[in-house]
KOLKENU-914652 format. One record per residue (C-alpha): residue number from 1; residue in three letters; chain; y, z, x. Coordinates in nm, 3 decimals. Layout:
> NUM;ALA;A;Y;Z;X .
...
***
This chain:
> 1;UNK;A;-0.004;0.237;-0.352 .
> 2;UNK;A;-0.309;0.181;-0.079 .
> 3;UNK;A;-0.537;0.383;-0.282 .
> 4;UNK;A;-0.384;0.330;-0.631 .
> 5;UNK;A;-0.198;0.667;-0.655 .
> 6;UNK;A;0.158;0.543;-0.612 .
> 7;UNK;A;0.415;0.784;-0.633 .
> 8;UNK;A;0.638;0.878;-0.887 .
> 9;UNK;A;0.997;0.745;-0.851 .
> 10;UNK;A;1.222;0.986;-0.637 .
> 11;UNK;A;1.422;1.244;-0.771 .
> 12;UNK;A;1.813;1.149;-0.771 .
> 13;UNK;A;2.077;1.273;-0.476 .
> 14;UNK;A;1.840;1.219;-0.231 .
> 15;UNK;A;2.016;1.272;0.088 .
> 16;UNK;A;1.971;1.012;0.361 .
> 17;UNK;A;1.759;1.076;0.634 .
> 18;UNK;A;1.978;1.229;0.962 .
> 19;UNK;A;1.948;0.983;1.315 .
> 20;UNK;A;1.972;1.293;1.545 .
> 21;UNK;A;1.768;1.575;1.586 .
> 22;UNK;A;1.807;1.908;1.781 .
> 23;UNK;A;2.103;1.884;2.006 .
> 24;UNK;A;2.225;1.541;1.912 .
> 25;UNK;A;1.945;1.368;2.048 .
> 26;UNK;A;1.788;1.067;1.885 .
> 27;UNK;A;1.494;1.187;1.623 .
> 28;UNK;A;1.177;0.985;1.612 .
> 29;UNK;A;1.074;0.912;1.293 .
> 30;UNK;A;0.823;1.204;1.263 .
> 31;UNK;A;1.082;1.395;1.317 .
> 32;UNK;A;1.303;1.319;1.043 .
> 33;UNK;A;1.032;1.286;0.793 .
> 34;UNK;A;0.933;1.644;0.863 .
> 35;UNK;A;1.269;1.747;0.816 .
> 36;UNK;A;1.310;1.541;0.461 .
> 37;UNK;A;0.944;1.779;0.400 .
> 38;UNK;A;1.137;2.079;0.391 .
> 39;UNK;A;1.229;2.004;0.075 .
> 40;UNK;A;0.947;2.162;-0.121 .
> 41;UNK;A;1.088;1.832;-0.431 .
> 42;UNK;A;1.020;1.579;-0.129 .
> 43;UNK;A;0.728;1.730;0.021 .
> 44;UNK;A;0.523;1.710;-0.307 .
> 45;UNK;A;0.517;1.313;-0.227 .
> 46;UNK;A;0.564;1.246;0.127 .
> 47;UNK;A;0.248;1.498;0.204 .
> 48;UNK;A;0.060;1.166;0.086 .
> 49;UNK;A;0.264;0.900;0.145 .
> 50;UNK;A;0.368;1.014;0.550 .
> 51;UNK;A;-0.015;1.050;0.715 .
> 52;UNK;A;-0.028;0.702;0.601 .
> 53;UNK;A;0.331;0.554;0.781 .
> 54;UNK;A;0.227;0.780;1.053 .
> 55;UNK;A;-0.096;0.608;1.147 .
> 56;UNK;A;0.058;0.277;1.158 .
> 57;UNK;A;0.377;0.386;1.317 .
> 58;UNK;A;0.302;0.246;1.713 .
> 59;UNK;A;0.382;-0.087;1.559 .
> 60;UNK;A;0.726;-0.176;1.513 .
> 61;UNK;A;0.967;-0.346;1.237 .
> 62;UNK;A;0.818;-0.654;1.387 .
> 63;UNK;A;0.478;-0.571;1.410 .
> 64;UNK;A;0.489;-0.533;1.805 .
> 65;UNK;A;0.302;-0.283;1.928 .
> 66;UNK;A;0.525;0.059;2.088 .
> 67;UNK;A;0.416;0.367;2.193 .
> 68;UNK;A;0.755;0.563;2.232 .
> 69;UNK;A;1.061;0.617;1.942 .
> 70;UNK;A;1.352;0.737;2.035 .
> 71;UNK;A;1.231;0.792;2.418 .
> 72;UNK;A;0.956;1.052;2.233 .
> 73;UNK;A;0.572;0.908;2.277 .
> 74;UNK;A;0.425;0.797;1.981 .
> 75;UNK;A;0.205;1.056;1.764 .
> 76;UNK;A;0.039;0.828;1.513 .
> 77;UNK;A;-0.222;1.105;1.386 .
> 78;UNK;A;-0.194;1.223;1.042 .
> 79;UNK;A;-0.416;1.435;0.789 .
> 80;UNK;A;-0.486;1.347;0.420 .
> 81;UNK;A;-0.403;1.550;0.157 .
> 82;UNK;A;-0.796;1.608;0.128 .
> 83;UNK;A;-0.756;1.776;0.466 .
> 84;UNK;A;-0.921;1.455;0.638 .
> 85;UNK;A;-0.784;1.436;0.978 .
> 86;UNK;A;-0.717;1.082;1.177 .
> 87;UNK;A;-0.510;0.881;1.422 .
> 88;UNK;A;-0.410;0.560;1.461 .
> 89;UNK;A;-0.501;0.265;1.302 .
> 90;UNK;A;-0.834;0.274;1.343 .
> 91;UNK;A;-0.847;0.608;1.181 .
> 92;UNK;A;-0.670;0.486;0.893 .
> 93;UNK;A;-0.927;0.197;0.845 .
> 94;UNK;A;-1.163;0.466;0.900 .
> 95;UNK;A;-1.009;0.687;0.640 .
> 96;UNK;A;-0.973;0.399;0.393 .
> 97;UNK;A;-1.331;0.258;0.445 .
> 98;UNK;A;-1.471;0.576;0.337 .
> 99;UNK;A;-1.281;0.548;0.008 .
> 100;UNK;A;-1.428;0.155;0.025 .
> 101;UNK;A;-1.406;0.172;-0.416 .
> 102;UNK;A;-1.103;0.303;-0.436 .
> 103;UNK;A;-0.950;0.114;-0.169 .
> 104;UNK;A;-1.086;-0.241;-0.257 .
> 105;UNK;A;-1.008;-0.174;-0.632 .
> 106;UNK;A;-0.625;-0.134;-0.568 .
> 107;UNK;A;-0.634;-0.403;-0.294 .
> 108;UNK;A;-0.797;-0.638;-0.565 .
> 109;UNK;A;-0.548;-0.562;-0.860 .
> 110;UNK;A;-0.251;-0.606;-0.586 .
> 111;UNK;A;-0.412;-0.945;-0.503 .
> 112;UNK;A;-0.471;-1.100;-0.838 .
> 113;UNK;A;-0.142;-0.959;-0.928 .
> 114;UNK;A;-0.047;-1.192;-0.650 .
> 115;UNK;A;-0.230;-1.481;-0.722 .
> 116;UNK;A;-0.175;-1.500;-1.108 .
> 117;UNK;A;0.170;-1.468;-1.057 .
> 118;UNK;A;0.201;-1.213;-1.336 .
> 119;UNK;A;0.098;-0.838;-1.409 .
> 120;UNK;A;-0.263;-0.778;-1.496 .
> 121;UNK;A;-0.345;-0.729;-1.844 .
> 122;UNK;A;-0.640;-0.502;-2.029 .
> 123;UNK;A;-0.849;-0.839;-2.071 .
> 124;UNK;A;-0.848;-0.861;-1.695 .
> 125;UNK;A;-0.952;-0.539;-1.575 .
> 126;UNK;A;-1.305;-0.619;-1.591 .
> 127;UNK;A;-1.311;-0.879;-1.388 .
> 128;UNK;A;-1.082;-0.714;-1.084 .
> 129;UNK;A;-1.406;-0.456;-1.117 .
> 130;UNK;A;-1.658;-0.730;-1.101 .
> 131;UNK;A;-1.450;-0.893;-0.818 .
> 132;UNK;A;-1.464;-0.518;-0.607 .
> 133;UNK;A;-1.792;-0.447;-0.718 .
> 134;UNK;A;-1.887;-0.753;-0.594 .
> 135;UNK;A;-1.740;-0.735;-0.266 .
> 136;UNK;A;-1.917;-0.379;-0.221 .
> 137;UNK;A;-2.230;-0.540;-0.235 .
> 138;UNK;A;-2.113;-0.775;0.075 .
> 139;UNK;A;-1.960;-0.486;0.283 .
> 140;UNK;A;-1.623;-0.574;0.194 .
> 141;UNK;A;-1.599;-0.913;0.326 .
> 142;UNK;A;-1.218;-1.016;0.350 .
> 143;UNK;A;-1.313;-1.357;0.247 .
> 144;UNK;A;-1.580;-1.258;-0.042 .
> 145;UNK;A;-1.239;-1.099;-0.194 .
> 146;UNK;A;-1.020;-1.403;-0.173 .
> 147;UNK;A;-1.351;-1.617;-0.329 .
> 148;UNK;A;-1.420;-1.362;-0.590 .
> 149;UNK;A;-1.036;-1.374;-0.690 .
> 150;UNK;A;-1.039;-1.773;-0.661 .
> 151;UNK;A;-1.342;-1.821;-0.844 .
> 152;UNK;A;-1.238;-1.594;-1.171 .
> 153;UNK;A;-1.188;-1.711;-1.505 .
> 154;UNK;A;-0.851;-1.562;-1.528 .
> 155;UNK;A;-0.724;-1.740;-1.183 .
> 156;UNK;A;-0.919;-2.053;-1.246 .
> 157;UNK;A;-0.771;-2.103;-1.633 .
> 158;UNK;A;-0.391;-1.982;-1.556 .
> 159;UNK;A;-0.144;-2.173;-1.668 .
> 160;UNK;A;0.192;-2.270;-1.578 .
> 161;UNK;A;0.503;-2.383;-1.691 .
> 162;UNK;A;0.641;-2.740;-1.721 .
> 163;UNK;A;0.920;-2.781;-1.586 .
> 164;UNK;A;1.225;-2.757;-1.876 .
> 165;UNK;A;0.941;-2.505;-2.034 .
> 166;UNK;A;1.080;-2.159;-2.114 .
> 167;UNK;A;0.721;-1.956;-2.228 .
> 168;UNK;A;0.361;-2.025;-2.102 .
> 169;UNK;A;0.055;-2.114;-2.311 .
> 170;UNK;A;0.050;-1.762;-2.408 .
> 171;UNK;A;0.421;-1.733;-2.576 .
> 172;UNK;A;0.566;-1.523;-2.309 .
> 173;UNK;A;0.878;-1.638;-2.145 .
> 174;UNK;A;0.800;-1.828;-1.805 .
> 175;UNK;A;0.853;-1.665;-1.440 .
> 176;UNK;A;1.058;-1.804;-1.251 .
***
């Protein structure tokens, strides 16, 4: 989902991940995604999806930072399915920057998604380009994202339900 290629749904019966590893011993989490790769059906995903997890794994459920699991230290290195090596999280935000369109396109569509409070539609595509594009030209300023996003015709005209309303301006039933 981080670079807009999310991955198909899993196959059914998947079997849960084991705690322990060799000899009873706790498994870190590296661990016991390498041993759910075996499985040439769960590899074809988790080859992208785990260098990801991997770079950001020194932080916690929380968000605090670690640097052992499961009284193993922390590898948080991890190669794309390109073959593009990195480690840690500034890798990742390495890796990521150099796929800056790609990146800021998917980051933009998860944001107006977000902020329209509704799925994006074919008449708003153009603008969630105009929006990255523009942010591109301003190195990919956090904040020229959320203006771009504010500032658009489809966040700026959006309309909402009354309360006791059951469908918005456009006929579709309202979210709750």
């Amino acid at each position: 989902n981080v670079l807009g290629a999310p991955p198909p749904a899993p196959p059914p019966n998947v079997p849960a991940l084991k705690d322990t590893g060799e000899g009873g011993k706790p498994a870190t989490v590296r661990e016991r995604m390498e041993q759910h790769r075996k499985n040439p059906v769960c590899a074809t995903c988790h080859s992208r999806m785990d260098p990801l997890g991997f770079a950001l794994e020194n932080f916690d459920a929380i968000g605090a930072w670690r640097t052992t699991d499961a009284d193993a230290a922390i590898d948080p290195s991890g190669v794309m399915p390109d073959g593009t090596p990195f480690a840690g999280p500034e890798g990742l935000r390495t890796v990521l920057l150099a796929r800056g369109p790609q990146f800021v396109q998917t980051l933009v569509e998860k944001l107006f998604t977000y902020a329209l409070g509704r799925g994006l539609e074919p008449t708003d595509l153009p603008i969630v380009r105009q929006v990255a594009r523009d942010a591109a030209a301003r190195k990919y300023r956090w904040s020229d994202v959320i203006a771009g996003i504010a500032a658009s015709q489809p966040f700026t005209m959006r309309m909402t339900a009354s309360p006791g309303d059951e469908t918005t301006s456009a006929g579709r039933p309202a979210q709750q």
